[in-house]
C-alpha positions in Angstrom: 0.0 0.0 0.0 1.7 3.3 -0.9 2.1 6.2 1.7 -0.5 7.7 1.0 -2.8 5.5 1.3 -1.5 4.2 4.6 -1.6 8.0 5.6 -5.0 8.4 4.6 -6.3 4.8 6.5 -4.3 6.0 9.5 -6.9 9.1 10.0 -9.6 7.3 9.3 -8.7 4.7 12.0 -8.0 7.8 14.2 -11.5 8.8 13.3 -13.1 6.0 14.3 -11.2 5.7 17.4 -12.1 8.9 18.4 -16.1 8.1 17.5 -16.4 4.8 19.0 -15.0 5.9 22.3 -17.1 8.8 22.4 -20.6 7.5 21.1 -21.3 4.7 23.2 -19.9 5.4 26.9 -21.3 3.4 30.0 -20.5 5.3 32.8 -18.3 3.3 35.8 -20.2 4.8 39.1 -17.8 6.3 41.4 -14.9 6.6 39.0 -16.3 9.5 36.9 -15.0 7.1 33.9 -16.7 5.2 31.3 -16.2 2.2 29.7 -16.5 2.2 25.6 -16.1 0.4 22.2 -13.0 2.2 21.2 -10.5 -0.1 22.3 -11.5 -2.5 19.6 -10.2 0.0 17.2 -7.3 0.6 18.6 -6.5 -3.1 18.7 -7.5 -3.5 15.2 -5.8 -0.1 14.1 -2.4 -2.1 15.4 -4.1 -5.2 13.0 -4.7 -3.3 9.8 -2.4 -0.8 10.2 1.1 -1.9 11.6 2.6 -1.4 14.4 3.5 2.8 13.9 0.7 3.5 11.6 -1.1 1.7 14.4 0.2 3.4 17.2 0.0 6.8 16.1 -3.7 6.3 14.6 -4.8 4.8 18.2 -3.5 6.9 20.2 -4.2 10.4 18.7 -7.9 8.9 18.3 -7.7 8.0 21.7 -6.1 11.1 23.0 -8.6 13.2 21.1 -11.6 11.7 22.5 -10.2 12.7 25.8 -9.8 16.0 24.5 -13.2 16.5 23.2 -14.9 14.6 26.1 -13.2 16.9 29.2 -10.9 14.2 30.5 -8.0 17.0 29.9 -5.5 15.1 32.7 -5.6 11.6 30.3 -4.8 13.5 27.4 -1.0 12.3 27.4 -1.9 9.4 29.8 -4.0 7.9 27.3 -1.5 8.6 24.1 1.0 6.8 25.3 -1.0 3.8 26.3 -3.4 3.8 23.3 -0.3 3.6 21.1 1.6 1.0 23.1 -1.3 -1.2 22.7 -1.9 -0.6 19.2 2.4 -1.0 18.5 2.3 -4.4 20.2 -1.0 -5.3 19.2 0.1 -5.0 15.5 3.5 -6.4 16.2 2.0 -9.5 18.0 -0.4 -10.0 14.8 2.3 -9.7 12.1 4.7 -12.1 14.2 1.9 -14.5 13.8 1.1 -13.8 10.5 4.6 -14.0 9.4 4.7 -17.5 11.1 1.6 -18.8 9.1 0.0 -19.3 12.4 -3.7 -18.4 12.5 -4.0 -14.7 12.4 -7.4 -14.3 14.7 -4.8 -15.7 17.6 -2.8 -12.7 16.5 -5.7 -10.8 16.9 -6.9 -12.3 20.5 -3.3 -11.7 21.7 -3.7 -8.1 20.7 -6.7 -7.8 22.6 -4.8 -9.6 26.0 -2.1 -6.9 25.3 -5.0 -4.1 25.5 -6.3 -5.2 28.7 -2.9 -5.9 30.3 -1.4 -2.1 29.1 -4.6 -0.1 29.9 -5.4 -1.8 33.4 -1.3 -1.6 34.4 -1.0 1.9 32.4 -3.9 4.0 34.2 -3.3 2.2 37.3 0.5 3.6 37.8 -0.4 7.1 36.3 -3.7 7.7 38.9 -1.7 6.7 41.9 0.2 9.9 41.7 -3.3 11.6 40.9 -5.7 9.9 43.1 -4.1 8.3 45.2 -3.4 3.6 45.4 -7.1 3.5 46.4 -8.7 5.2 43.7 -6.0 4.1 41.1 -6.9 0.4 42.6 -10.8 0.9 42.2 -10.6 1.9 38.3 -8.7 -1.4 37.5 -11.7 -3.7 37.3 -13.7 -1.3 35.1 -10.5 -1.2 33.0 -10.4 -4.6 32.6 -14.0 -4.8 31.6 -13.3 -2.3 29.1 -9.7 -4.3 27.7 -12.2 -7.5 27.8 -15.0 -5.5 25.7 -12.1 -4.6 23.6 -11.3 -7.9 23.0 -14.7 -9.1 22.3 -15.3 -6.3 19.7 -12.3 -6.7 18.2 -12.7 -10.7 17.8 -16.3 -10.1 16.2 -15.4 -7.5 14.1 -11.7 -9.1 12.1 -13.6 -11.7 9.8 -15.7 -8.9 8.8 -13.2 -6.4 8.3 -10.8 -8.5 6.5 -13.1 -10.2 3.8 -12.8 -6.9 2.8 -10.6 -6.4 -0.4 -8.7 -3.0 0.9 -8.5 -4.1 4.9 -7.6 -7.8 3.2 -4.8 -6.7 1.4 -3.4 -4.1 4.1 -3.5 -6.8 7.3 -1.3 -8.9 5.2 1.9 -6.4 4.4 4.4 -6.8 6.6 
């Protein structure tokens, strides 16, 4: 896929980050957080995208949704960790693909990776913030939210990848 077009997919994936974490939120009582779709894209911006195309699609979707949404403090918080999860996400998934091992375990390792990165990542940065209690309190909702991620991610692959263009991009290496 030239530049370009890589370029061009990166923003949309950025896009749809940004949309699916925004749209649907389910509020986590007592944390002031939510927990949303969004981290199925990022897993399967990683997928489609590679690695850094992955990464920086992820977490600039990511970080913009805490932009847009008021969570100013998570802006950088959630760049980093959004990117790291899309980085090894897409590594994990051409490792397997460059194996000729089944890509969807690629995919369900990428998906692990997300809920192991954003429960460990938010929990370090709030304990500074809020405190080991607080920081302690948001890991379960974080893992339901990795776990979602997972799910979405899983249902969504076969359909995204019978397509030609998302086909022909998950398989470059």
């Amino acid at each position: 896929m030239k530049k370009t077009n890589r370029l061009v997919m990166a923003a949309l994936f950025a896009a749809l980050t940004c949309a699916a974490t925004m749209v649907v939120r389910i509020p986590i009582p007592g944390t002031g957080g939510y927990i949303h779709p969004g981290d199925a894209i990022v897993i399967l911006s990683g997928v489609f995208l590679g690695p850094i195309y992955g990464a920086f699609a992820a977490g600039i979707g990511s970080a913009l949704s805490d932009l847009f949404g008021g969570y100013m403090i998570y802006v950088p918080i959630t760049l980093v960790i959004k990117a790291a999860v899309a980085f090894f996400a897409g590594y994990v998934y051409r490792f397997f693909a460059a194996h000729g091992w089944k890509r969807s375990v690629g995919v369900f390792l990428g998906g692990v990776i997300d809920a192991v990165l954003v429960v460990l990542g938010y929990f370090v940065c709030e304990i500074p913030m809020y405190g080991l209690g607080a920081a302690a309190a948001s890991m379960i909702p974080n893992l339901l939210q990795g776990l979602g991620g997972l799910v979405i991610a899983m249902l969504l692959y076969p359909v995204l990848s019978a397509i030609p263009d998302f086909r022909a991009m998950s398989s470059q290496k």
